[in-house]
C-alpha positions as CSV (number, residue, x, y, z in Angstrom):
1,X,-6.5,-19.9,26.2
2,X,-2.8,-19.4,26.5
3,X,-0.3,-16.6,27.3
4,X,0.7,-14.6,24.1
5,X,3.6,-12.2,24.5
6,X,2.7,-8.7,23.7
7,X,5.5,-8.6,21.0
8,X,3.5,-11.6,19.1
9,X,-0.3,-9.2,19.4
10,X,0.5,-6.7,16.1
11,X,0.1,-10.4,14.0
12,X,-3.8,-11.1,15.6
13,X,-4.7,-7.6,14.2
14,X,-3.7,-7.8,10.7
15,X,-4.2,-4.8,8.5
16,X,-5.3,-3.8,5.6
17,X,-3.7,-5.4,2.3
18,X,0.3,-5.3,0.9
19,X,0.6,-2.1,-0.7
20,X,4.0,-0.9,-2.7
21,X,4.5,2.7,-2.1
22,X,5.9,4.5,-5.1
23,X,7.3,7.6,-4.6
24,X,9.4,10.3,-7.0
25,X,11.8,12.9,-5.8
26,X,12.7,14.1,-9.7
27,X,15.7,12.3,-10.0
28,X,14.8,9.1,-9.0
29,X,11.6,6.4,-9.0
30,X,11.5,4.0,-5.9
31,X,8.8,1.8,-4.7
32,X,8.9,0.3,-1.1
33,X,6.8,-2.3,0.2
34,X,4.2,-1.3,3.3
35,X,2.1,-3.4,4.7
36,X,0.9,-1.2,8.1
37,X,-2.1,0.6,6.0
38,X,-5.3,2.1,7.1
39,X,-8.4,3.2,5.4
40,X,-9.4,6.4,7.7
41,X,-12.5,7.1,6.9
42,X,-15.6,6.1,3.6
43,X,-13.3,8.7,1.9
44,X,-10.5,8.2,-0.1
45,X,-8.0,8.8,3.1
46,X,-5.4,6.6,4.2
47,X,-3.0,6.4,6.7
48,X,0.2,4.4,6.6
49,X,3.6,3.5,8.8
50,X,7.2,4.3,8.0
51,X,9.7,6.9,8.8
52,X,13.5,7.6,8.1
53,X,14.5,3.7,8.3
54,X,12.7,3.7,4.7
55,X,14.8,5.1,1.9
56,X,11.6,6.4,0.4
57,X,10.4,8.1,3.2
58,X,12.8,11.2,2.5
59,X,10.9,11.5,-0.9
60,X,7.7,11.6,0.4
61,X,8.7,14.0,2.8
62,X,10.1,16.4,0.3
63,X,7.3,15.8,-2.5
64,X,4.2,15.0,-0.4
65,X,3.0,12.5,-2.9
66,X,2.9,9.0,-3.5
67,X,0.9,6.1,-5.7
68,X,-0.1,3.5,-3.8
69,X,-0.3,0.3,-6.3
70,X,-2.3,-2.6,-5.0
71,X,-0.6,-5.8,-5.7
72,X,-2.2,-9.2,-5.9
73,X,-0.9,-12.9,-4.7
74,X,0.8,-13.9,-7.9
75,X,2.9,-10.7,-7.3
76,X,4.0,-12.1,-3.5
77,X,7.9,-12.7,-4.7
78,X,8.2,-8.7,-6.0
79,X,6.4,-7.6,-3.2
80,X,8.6,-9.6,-1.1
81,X,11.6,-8.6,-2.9
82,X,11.1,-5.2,-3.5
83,X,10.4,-5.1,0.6
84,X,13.9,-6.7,1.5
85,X,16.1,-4.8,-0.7
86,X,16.9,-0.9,-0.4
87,X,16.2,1.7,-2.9
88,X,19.5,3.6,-2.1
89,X,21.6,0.7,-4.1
90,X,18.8,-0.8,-6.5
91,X,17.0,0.4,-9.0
92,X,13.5,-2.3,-8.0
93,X,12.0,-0.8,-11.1
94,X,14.5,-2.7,-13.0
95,X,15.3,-5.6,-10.8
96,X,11.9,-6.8,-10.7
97,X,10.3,-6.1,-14.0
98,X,7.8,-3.2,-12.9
99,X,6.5,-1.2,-15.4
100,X,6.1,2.8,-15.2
101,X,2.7,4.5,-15.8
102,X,3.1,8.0,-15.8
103,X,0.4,9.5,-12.9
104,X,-2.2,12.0,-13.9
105,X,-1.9,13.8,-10.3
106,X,1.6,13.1,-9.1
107,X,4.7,12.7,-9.9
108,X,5.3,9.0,-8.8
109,X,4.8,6.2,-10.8
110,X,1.2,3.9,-11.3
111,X,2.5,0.2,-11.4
112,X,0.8,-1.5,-14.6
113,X,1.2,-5.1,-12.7
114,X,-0.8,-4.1,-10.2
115,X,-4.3,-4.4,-9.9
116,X,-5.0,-1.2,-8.5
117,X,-3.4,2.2,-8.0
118,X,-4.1,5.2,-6.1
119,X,-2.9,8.6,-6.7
120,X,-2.0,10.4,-3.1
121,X,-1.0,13.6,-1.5
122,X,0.3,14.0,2.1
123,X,-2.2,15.4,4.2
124,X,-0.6,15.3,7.6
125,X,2.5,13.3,9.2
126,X,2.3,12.1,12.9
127,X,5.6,11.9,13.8
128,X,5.3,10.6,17.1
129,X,3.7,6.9,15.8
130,X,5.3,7.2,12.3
131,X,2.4,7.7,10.6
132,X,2.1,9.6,7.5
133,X,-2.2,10.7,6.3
134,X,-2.8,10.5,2.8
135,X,-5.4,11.6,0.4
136,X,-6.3,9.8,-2.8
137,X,-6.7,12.1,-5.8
138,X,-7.1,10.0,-8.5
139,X,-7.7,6.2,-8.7
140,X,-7.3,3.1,-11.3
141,X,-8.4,0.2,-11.4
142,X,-7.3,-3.0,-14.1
143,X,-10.4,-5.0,-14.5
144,X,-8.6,-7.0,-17.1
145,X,-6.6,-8.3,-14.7
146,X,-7.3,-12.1,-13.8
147,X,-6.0,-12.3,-10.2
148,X,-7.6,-10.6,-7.8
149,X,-6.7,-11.7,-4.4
150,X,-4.7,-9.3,-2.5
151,X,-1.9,-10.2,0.1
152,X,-2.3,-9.2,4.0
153,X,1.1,-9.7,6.1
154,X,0.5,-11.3,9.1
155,X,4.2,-9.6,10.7
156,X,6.0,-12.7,10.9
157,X,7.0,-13.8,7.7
158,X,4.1,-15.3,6.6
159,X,0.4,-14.0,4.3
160,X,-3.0,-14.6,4.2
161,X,-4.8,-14.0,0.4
162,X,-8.2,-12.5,0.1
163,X,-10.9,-15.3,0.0
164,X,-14.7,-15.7,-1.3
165,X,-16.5,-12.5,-0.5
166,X,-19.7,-12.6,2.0
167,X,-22.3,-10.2,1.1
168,X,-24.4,-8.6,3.9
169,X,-24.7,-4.7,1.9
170,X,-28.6,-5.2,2.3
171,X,-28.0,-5.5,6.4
172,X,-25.4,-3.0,6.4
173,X,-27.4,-0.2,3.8
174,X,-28.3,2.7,6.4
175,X,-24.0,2.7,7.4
176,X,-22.9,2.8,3.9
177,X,-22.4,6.0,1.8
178,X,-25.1,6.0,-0.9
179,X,-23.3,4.0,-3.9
180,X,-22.1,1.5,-2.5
């Protein structure tokens, strides 16, 4: 074993995958790019990290809603982009070819390039980590879609895509919710 500086530990514990945060304050669409997510709980509640740095942070502040849209690896260059540029001077909608679904729920946008979106509300904010709680009401799902591999951020630049699947559901059947 050797000496790891505790600035370096956040990349051994990656979380959950890349998610773009879209968020709609009435006058204006923005997605960011989040990749500090947590599933809470078998429920359809979340938890993620941001704060006032984000230019869409004041919009989910003020609407208490959001979509997050699940990209996958042949998205890596939007997700990228859209997470290095600012939605105070850009319009990512535009600038990266995303396509508006209107929400059922929410005012925020669904991304059709996405393989996945879920519809949230704010539930809570924990100001003291930066973490806002979120609760899905409404979720879709593109099964047309041919890639499938999500993108995890290690924290350092780099990603690691969603590999062959091992299933052990038998094993695990008296810890799962009945369903799965």
């Amino acid at each position: 074993m050797h000496s790891l500086p505790l600035t370096r530990v956040f990349t051994l514990l990656e979380p959950g995958p890349v998610v773009l945060v879209c968020t709609s304050n009435g006058g204006r669409d923005n997605v960011m790019t989040i990749s500090w997510t947590m599933v809470l709980d078998f429920a359809a509640r979340f938890a993620l990290t941001t704060g006032p740095w984000n230019h869409s942070f004041a919009a989910l502040r003020e609407t208490g809603e959001c979509v997050l849209a699940i990209p996958t690896v042949d998205l890596i260059d939007t997700v990228v982009g859209v997470g290095t540029c600012s939605g105070v001077d850009t319009d990512k909608f535009a600038r990266f070819g995303l396509t508006r679904v209107p929400a059922a729920q929410v005012r925020a946008p669904l991304l059709a390039e996405c393989l996945a979106n879920i519809e949230c509300r704010v539930v809570d904010f924990v100001p003291q980590h930066s973490i806002v709680v979120l609760e899905g009401v409404a979720a879709w799902y593109d099964p047309e879609r041919k890639e499938k591999k999500t993108l995890h951020a290690v924290g350092d630049g780099t990603f690691v895509v969603d590999g062959r699947r091992i299933d052990r559901r038998k094993m695990m059947a008296s810890k799962l919710p009945d369903g799965l």
